[in-house]
LOBA-186330 format. One line per 10 residues: their letters; for each residue y, x, z of C-alpha. Coordinates in nm, 4 decimals. Each point is the difference from the previous one (the first is absolute). Example, Ala and Ser with C-alpha at 12.3 -4.5 7.8 and 13.67 -1.06 7.14 Angstrom:
# residues 2
AS	-0.4500:1.2300:0.7800; 0.3440:0.1370:-0.0660
This chain:
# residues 483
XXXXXXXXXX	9.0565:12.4737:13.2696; 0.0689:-0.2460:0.2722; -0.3370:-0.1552:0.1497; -0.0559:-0.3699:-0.1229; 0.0304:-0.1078:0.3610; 0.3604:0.0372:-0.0109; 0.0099:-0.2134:-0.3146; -0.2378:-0.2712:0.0610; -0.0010:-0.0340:0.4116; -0.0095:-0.3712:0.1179
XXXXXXXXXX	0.3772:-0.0129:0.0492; 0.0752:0.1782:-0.3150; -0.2417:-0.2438:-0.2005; 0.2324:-0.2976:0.1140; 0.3127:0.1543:-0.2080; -0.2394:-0.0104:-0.2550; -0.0609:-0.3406:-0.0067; 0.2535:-0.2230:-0.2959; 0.1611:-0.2005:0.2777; 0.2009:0.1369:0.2851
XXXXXXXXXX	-0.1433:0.1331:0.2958; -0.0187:-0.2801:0.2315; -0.1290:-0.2750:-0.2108; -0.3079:0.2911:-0.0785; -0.0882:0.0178:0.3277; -0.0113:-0.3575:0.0654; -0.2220:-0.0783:-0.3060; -0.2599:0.2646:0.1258; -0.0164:-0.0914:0.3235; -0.1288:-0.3420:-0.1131
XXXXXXXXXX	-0.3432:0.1888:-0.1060; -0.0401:0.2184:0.3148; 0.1341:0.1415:0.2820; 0.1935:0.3836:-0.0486; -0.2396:0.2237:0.1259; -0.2673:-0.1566:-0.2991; 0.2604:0.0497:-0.2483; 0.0731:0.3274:0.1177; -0.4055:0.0581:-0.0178; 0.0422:-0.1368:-0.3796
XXXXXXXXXX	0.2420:0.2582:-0.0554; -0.2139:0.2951:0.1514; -0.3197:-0.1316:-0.1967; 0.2650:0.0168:-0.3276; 0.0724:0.3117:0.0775; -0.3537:0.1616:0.0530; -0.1184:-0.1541:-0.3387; 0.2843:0.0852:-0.2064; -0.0802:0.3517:0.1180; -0.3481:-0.0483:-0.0685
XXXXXXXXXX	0.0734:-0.1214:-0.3518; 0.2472:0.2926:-0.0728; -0.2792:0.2901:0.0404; -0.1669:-0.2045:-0.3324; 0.0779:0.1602:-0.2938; 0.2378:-0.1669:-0.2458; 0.1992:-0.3122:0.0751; -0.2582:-0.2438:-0.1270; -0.2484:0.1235:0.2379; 0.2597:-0.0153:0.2538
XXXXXXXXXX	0.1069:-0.3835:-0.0458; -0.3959:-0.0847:-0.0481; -0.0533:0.1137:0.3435; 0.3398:-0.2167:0.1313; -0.1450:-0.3008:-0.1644; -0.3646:0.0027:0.1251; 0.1608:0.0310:0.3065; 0.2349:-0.2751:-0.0680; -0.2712:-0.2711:-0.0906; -0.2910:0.0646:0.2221
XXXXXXXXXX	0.2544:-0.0777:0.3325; 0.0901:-0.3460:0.1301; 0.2446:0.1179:0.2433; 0.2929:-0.1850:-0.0412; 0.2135:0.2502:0.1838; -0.1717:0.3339:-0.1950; 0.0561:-0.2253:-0.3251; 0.3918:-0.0994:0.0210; 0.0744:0.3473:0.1040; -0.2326:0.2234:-0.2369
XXXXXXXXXX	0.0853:-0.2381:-0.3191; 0.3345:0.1866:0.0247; -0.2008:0.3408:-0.0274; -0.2538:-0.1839:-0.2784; 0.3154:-0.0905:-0.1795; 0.1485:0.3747:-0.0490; -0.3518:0.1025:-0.1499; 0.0616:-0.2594:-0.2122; 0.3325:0.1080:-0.1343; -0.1470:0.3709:-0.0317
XXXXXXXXXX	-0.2704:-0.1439:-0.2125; 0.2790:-0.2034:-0.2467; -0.1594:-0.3235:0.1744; 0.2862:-0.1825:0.0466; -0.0874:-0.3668:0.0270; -0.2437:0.0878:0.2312; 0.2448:0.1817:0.2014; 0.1733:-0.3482:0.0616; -0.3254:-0.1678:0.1164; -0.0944:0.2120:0.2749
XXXXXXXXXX	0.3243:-0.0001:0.1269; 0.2760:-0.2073:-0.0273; 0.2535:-0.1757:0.2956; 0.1458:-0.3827:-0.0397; 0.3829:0.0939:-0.0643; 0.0903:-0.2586:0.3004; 0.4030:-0.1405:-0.0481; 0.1846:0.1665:0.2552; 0.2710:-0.1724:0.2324; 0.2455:0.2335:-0.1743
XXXXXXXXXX	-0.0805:0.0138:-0.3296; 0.3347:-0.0717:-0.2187; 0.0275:-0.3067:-0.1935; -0.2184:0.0303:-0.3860; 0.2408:0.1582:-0.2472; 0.1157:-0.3291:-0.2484; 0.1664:-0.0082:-0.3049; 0.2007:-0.3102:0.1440; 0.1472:0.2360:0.3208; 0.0842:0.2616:-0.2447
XXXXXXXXXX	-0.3100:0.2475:-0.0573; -0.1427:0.1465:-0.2674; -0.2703:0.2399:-0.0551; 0.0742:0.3557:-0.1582; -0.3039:0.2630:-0.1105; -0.0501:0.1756:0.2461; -0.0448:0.3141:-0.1528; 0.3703:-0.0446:-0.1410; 0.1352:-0.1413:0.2929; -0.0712:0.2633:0.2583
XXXXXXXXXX	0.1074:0.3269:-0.1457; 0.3335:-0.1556:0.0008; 0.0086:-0.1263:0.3687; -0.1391:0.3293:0.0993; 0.3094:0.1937:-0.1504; 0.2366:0.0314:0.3389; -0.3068:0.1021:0.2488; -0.1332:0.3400:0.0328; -0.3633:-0.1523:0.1082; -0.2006:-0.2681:-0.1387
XXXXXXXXXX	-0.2923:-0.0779:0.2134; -0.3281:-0.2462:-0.1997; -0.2332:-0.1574:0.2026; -0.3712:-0.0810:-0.1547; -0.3121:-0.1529:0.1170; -0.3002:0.2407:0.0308; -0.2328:-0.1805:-0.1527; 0.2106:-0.1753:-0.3166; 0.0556:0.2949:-0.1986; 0.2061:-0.2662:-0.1857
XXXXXXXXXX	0.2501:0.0334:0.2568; 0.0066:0.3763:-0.1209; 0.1002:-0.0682:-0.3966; 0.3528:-0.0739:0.0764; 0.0530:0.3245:0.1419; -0.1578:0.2137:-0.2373; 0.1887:-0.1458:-0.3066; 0.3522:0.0207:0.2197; -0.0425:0.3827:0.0383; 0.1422:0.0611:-0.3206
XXXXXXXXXX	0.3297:-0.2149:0.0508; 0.0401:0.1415:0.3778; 0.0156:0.3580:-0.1568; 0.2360:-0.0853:-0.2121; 0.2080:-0.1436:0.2832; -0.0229:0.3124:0.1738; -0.2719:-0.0281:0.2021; -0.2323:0.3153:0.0568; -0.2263:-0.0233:0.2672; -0.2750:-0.2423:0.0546
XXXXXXXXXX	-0.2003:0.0020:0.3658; -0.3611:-0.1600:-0.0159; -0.1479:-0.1470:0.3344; -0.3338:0.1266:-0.1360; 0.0535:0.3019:-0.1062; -0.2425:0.3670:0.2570; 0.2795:0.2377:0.0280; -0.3071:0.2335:-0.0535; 0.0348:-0.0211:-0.3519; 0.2846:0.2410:-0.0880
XXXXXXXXXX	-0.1186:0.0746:-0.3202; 0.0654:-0.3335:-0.1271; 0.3293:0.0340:-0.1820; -0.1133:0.3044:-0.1885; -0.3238:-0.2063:-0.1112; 0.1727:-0.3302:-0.0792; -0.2273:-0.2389:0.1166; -0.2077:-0.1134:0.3117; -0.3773:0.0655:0.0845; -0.2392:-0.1631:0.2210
XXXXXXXXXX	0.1710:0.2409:0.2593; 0.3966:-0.0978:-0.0356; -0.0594:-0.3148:0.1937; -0.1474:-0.3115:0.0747; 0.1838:-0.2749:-0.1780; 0.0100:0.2491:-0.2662; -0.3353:-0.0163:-0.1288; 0.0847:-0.3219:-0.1758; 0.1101:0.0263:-0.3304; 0.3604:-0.1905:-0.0079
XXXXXXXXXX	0.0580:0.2111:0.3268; -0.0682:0.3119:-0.1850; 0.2118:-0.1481:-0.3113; 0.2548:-0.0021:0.2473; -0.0089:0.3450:0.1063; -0.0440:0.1789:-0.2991; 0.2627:-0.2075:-0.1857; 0.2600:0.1689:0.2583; -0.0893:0.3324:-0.0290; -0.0134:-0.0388:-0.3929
XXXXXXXXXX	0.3518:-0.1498:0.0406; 0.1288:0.3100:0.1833; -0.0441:-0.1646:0.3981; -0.0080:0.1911:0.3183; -0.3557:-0.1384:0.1101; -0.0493:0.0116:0.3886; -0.1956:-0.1518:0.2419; 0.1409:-0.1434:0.3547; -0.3171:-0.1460:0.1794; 0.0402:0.0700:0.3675
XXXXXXXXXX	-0.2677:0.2141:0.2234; -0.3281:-0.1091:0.0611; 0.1147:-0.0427:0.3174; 0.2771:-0.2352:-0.0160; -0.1003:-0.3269:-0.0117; 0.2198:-0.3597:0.0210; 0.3721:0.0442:0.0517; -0.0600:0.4190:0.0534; -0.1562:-0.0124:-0.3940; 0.3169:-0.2091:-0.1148
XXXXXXXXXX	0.2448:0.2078:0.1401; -0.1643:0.3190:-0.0882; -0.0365:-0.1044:-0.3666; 0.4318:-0.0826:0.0098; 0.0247:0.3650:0.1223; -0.1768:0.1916:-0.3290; 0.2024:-0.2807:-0.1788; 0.3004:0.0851:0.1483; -0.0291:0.3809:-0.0185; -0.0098:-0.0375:-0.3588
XXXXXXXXXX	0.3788:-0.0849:0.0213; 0.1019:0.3170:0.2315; -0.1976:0.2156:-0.1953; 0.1891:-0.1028:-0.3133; 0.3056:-0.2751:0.0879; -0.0195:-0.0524:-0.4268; -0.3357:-0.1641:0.0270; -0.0698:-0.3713:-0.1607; -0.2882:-0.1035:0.1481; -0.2860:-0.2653:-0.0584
XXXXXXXXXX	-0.2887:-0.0843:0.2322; -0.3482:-0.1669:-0.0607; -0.1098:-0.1674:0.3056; -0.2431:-0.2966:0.1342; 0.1305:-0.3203:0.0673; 0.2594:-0.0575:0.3441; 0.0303:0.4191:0.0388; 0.3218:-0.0992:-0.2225; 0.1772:-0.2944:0.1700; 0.3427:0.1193:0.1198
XXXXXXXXXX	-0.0071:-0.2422:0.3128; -0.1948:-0.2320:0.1910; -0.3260:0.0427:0.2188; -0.2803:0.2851:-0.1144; -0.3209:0.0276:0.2464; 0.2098:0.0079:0.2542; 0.2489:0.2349:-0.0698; 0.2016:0.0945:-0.3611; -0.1108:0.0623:-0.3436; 0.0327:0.3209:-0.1711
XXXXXXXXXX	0.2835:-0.0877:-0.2137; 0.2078:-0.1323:0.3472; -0.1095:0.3327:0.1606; 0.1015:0.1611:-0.3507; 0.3300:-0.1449:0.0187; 0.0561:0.1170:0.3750; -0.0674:0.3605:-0.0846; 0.1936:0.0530:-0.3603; 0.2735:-0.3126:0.0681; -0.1382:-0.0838:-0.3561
XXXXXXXXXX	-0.0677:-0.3325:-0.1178; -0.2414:-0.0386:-0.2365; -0.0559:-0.2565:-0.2577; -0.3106:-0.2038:0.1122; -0.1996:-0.1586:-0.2888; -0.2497:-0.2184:0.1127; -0.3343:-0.0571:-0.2296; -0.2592:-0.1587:0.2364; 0.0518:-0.3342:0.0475; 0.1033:-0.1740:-0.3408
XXXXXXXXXX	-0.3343:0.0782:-0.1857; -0.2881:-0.1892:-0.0760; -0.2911:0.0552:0.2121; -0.3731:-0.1432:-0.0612; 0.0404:-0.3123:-0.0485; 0.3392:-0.2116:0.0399; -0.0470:-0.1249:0.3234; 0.0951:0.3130:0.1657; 0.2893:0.0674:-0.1725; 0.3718:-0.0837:0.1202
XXXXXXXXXX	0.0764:-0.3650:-0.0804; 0.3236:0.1503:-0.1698; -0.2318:0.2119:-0.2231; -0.1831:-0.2594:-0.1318; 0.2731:-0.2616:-0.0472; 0.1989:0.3145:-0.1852; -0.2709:0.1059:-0.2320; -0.0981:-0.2983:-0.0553; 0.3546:-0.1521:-0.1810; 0.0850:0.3912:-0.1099
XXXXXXXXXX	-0.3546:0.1779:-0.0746; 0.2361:0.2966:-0.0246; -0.2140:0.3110:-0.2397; 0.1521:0.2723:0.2049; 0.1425:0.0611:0.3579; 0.3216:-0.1306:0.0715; 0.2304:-0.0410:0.2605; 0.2496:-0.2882:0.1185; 0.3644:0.0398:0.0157; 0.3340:-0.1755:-0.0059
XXXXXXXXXX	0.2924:-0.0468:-0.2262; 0.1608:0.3095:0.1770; -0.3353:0.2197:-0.0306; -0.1065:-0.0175:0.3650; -0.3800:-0.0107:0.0220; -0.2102:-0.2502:0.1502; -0.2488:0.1034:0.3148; -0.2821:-0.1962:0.1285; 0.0753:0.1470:0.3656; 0.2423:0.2136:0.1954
XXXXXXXXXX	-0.0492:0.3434:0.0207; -0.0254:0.0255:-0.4246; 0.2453:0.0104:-0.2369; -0.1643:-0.2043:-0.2726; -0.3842:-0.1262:-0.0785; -0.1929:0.0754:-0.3066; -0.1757:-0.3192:-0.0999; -0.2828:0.1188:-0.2772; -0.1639:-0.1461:-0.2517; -0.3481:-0.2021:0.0610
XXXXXXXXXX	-0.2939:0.2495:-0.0735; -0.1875:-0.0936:-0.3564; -0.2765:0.1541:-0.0604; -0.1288:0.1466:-0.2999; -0.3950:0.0982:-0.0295; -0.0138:-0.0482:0.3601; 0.3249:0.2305:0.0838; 0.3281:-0.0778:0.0145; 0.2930:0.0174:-0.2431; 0.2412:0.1919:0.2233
XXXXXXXXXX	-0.1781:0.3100:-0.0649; 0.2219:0.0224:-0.2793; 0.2691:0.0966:0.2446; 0.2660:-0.1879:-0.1902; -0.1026:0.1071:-0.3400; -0.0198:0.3728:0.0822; -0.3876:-0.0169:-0.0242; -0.2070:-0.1856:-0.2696; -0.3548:-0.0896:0.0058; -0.2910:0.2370:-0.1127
XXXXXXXXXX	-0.3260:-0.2193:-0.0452; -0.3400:0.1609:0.0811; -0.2845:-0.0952:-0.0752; -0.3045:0.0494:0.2924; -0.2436:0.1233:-0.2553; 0.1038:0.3281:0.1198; -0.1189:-0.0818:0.2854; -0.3652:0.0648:-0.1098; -0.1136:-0.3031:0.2145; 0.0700:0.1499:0.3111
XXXXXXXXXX	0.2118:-0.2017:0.2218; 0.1964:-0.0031:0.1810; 0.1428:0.1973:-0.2248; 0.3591:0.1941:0.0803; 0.2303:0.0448:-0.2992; 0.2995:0.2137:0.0495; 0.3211:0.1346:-0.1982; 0.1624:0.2959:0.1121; 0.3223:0.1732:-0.2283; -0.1188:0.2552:-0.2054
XXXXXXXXXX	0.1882:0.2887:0.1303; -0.1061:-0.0902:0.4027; -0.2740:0.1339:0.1268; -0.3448:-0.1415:0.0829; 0.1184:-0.0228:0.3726; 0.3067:-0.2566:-0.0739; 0.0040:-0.3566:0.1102; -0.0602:-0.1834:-0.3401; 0.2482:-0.1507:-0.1681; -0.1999:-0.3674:-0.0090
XXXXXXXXXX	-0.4034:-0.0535:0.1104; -0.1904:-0.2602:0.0273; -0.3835:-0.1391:0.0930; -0.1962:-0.1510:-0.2798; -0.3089:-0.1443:0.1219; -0.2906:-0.2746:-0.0887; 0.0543:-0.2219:0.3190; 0.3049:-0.0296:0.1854; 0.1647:0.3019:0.2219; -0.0316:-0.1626:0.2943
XXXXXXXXXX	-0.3765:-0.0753:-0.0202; -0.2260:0.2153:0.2532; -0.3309:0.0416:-0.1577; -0.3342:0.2592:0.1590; 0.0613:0.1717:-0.3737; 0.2461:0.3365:-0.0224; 0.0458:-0.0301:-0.3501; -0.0993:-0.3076:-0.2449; -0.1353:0.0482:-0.3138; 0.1050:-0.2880:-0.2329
XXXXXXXXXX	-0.2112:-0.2009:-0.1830; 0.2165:-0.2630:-0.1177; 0.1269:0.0034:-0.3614; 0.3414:-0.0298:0.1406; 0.2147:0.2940:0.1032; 0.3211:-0.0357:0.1918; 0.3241:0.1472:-0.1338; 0.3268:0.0626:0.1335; 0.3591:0.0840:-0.0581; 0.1247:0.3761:0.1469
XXXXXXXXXX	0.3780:-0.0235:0.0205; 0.1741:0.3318:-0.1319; 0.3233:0.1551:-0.0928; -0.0060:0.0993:-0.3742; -0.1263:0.3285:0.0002; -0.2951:0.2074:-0.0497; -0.2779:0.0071:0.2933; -0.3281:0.1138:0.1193; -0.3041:-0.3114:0.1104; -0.2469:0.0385:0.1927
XXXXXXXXXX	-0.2746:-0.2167:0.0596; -0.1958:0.0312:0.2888; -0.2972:-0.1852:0.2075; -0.0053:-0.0762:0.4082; -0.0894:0.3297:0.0876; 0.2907:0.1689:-0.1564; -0.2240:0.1197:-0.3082; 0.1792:0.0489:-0.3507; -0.1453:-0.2363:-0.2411; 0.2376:0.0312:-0.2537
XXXXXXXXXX	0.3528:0.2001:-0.0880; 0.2491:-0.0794:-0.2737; 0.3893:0.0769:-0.1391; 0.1405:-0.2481:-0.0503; 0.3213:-0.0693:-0.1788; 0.2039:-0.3197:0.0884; 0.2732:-0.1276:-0.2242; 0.2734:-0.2049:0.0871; -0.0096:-0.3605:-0.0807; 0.3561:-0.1726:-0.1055
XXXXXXXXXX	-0.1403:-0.2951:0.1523; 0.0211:0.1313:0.3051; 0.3486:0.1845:-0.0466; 0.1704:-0.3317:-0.0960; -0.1508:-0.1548:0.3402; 0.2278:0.2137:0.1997; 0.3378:-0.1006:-0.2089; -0.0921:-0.3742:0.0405; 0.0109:-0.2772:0.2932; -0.0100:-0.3634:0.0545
XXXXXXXXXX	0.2502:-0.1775:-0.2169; 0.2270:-0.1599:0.3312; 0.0375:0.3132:0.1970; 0.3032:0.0851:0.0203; 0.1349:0.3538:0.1560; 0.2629:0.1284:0.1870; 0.2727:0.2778:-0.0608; 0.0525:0.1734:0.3246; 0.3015:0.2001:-0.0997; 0.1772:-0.3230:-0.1761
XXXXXXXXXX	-0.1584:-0.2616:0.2422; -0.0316:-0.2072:-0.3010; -0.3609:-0.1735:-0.0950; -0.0454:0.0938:-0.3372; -0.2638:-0.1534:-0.2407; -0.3478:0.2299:-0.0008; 0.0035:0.1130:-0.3268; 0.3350:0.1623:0.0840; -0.0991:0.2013:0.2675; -0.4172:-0.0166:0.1132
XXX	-0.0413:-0.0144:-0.3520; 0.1513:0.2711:-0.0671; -0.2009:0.2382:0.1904
């Protein structure tokens, strides 16, 4: 398991960060000087560890939040939001997640012009689109944004439509090459990883392995850090393909690790280091930088002026009369532009995952007026150790409050509800308090909804996609439609 130094090190936290490198380092260095950002980053790292000897991952983010409000340090706070925010995601917070962190997605000198309809784009589902443009290339390499789990659905629902192209081995940044016994069990625990332990990450894992994927992990030693982590995490990728020249490959990573050129901390990404080693070039799907962020002032100005004349329902991607795709910057092959987050019951709608999940209302009376209160659904034949399938935090006052009292007893006649977002399928809930202590288990059985199936076959009325294969635009019905 490598040490969360090698992961979250000062240097290694800028690659986190949804803009490139350089612009990160400037915007930091307008709070404080390095060595008090590199403090932050040590003070991060001796709380998170703190927090992870609590039992249960409510106790755990309680102790990253109390620790979050009662600082002023502007350094500690820009730097351990990041941290804050991955709790957040664990938790099934996800609107929160964008609050305590969340970059201004600055125009960049080489940005390419917005894709128009009048210069001869169009936008294509993504989820269509893709499979097809990944046919000729034996690796396909996603990028996501740690903590926008959104950036994650994409991926999970393209697993299915990779395999079928051929591909059979997906690599996951995140992923302890401690735990071997993962394929045999089918799905991650608290101990397969870090980014893991977040529900649409685990989706994402356990939908490859049920789909017949070599699973493997590629993180570099703990003690390769910078440029020595990037081009040790293009070696394990590029053994893959001397061990076994028929491998198709796809790769989860965070943000720039998959730009195929230009600048990276000062020396090359993985993916240019990747290419180097195997003379492979990947396919390099960008997801980062067209989303919507909290609040519209930090997204791109392309983002906003495209939602707001599309308001597209689903991912899609912009390409040309002859199929080539549109990218926001060099070093990707085409940009993902998402949907704007609604939310529903204080979550949002892309938990569906494209129609593959529906909503499962609960109802915080099971909750026995002890908040917060942690609901989670886990599949019925996983065990009691597996990531759940969807959780969430019900609660009497807002998440992010930090109160003297543990646990709050409510005495209001109003009890908060929420929406769990599941596959159909049977499962087993459990309800538990702060402190990790069942206060309530259930099976539940959740049925499909046709609603929810007819969202995937449908999309906005002037989209218009692209055969590939024909380089022909066709209407949607005749081809998105038709998935």
């Amino acid at each position: 398991m490598p040490a969360r130094a090698a992961l979250f090190s000062f240097p290694v936290f800028l690659a986190f960060l949804a803009v490139p490198a350089a612009r990160a380092q400037q915007d930091l260095a307008g709070i404080g000087v390095r060595e008090q950002q590199i403090q932050a980053v040590d003070r991060s790292e001796q709380i998170m560890a703190e927090a992870e000897k609590r039992k249960g991952i409510l106790a755990q983010y309680q102790v990253m939040r109390r620790a979050y409000a009662t600082s002023g340090n502007p350094n500690f706070r820009v730097i351990f939001g990041q941290y804050l925010s991955w709790y957040q995601t664990f938790i099934g917070d996800y609107p929160d997640a964008l609050q305590s962190f969340a970059i201004k997605e600055q125009p960049q000198s080489d940005d390419a012009p917005m894709p128009s309809q009048q210069q001869g784009w169009h936008p294509v589902q993504a989820r269509v689109y893709l499979p097809i443009l990944a046919k000729p290339y034996k690796a396909v390499f996603f990028n996501e944004a740690h903590n926008v789990p959104l950036t994650r659905t994409l991926t999970v629902q393209l697993l299915q439509a990779l395999r079928d192209e051929g591909f059979n081995t997906f690599a996951v940044e995140t992923l302890y090459r401690g735990d071997t016994d993962l394929p045999k069990r089918g799905y991650p625990t608290a101990k397969s990883g870090f980014y893991t332990r977040e529900p649409i990450y685990a989706e994402m894992v356990r939908t490859a392995l049920k789909l017949g994927y070599k699973v493997v992990a590629y993180e570099a030693d703990d003690q390769y850090q910078g440029d020595a982590r990037e081009a040790q995490q293009a070696r394990h990728l590029a053994r893959l393909f001397k061990d076994d020249p028929d491998t198709r490959l796809v790769v989860n990573a965070g943000y720039a690790h998959i730009q195929k050129e230009g600048k990276f901390l000062g020396g090359q990404s993985m993916a240019e280091h990747f290419i180097e080693d195997s003379g492979i070039t990947p396919l390099a799907i960008e997801q980062t930088m067209m989303i919507s962020h909290d609040g519209s002032a930090l997204d791109h100005p392309y983002y906003t002026a495209i939602v707001q004349s599309l308001d597209p329902p689903q991912p899609v991607v912009f390409v040309d009369t002859q199929g080539k795709p549109w990218s926001l910057r060099p070093g990707y092959d085409v940009s993902v532009l998402f949907p704007a987050t609604h939310l529903s019951d204080g979550r949002p709608t892309w938990l569906t995952l494209g129609g593959l999940r529906v909503p499962y209302h609960f109802d915080g009376s099971a909750c026995q007026n002890r908040f917060p209160c942690l609901i989670e659904a886990r599949y019925a034949d996983e065990g009691d150790d597996a990531i759940p399938a969807d959780r969430m935090v019900l609660d009497v006052i807002p998440l992010t409050t930090v109160g003297d009292i543990q646990v709050t007893t409510s005495g209001s006649n109003v009890t908060p509800t929420g929406n769990l977002y599941l596959r159909p399928g049977k499962y087993h809930l459990r309800v538990s308090d702060e402190n990790d202590n069942v206060i309530a288990q259930q099976s539940i059985t959740v049925q499909a909804s046709s609603a929810a199936v007819a969202a995937v076959r449908t999309g906005p009325s002037n989209e218009r996609c692209i055969d590939v294969e024909a380089a022909a635009v066709r209407p949607l019905s005749q081809l998105c439609g038709s998935q």
